[in-house]
N, C-alpha and C positions, 0 to 999 in steps of 0.2 A: 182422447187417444193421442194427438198432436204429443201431450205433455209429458206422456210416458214415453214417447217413442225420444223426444226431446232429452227427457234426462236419463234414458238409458245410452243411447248414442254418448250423449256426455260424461257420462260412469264409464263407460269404456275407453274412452280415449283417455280420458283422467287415468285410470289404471294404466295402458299401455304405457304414458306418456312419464307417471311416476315410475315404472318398473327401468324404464330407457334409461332414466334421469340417476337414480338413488340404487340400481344392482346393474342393469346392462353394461351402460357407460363406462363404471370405475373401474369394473371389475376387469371390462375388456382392456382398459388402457391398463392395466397392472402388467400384462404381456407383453408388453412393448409396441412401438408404435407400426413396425410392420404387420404384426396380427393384427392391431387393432385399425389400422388402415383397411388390411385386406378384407377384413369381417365387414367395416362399416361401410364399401362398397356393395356388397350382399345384399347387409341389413339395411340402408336409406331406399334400396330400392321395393325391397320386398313392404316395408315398414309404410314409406309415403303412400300411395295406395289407398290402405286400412283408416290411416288419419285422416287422409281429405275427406275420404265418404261420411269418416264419421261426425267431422267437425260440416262438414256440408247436411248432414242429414238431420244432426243434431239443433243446427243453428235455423235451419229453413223450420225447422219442427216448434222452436222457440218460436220463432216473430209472427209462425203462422195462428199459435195459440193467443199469442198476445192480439194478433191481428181479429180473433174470434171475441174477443171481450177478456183475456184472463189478464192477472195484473200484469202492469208496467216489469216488473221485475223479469218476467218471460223476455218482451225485446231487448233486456240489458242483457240477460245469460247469452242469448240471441247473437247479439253481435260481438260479443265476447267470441262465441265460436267462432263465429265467421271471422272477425277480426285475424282471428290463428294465418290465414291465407296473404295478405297482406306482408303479418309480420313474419311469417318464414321467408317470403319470396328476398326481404331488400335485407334481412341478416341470417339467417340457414343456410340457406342455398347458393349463397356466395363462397361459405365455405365449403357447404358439398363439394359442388364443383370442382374445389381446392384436392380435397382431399381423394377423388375421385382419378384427378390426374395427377397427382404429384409423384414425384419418381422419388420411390425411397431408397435407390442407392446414393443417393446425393442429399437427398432432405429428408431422414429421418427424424434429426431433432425439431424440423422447420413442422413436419406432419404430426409430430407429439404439440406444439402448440396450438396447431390448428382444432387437434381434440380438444383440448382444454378450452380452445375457445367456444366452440362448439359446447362444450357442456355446460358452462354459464349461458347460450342463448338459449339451450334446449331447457333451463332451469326459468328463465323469465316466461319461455315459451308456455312452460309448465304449467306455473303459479296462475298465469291467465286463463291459461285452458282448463284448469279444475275450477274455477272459483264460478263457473253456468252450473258444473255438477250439482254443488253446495245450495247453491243460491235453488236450482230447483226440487233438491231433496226438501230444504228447507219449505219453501212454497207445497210444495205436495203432503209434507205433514202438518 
């Protein structure tokens, strides 16, 4: 049960996380960077939430099955999750912050970089965060 609960958690977040990455993001920054400020004020709040639980639910669900006897591969998908926490706190959420206060009568071109940077960390963030999905589709077939 652990291992379904594990890579369903982790299909989800993988999906939210490519939809963010590959139509959310682009799409939103194509408006300019005061929409897409004002939107990602919204969306970081409502969005962080959904991701922790799932990278926390996913990842406990992982180490616990590994922890039960299943293979080695469960504790890697495992801290892959959890790993996600870590790495948004010391490169994400630096720029949240940024972009959360930034005053865009003065720094709009300053807040269209902070997106783009944001969207290479939220692509790294990505690539680690889908590769527990893979790894326990794979494992489960």
């Amino acid at each position: 049960m652990a291992e379904l609960i594990a890579t369903i958690s982790a299909g989800i977040w993988a999906g939210v996380s490519l939809y963010i990455a590959f139509v959310e993001h682009p799409s939103i920054l194509r408006l300019g960077a005061e929409v897409a400020t004002n939107y990602f004020r919204i969306m970081a709040k409502r969005t962080a939430p959904l991701m922790i639980l799932l990278a926390a639910i996913g990842g406990v669900a992982a180490i616990f099955s590994w922890y039960e006897g299943s293979d080695q591969l469960w504790l890697i998908g495992g801290i892959l999750l959890l790993i996600q926490f870590p790495l948004t706190a010391v490169f994400i959420v630096p720029t949240n912050i940024k972009l959360v206060k930034i005053d865009l009568n003065h720094s709009a071109k300053e807040a269209l970089n902070l997106h783009k940077h944001w969207g290479q960390m939220h692509l790294i963030r990505t690539f680690l965060g889908c590769m527990p999905f893979l790894i326990f589709v794979w494992l489960l077939v």
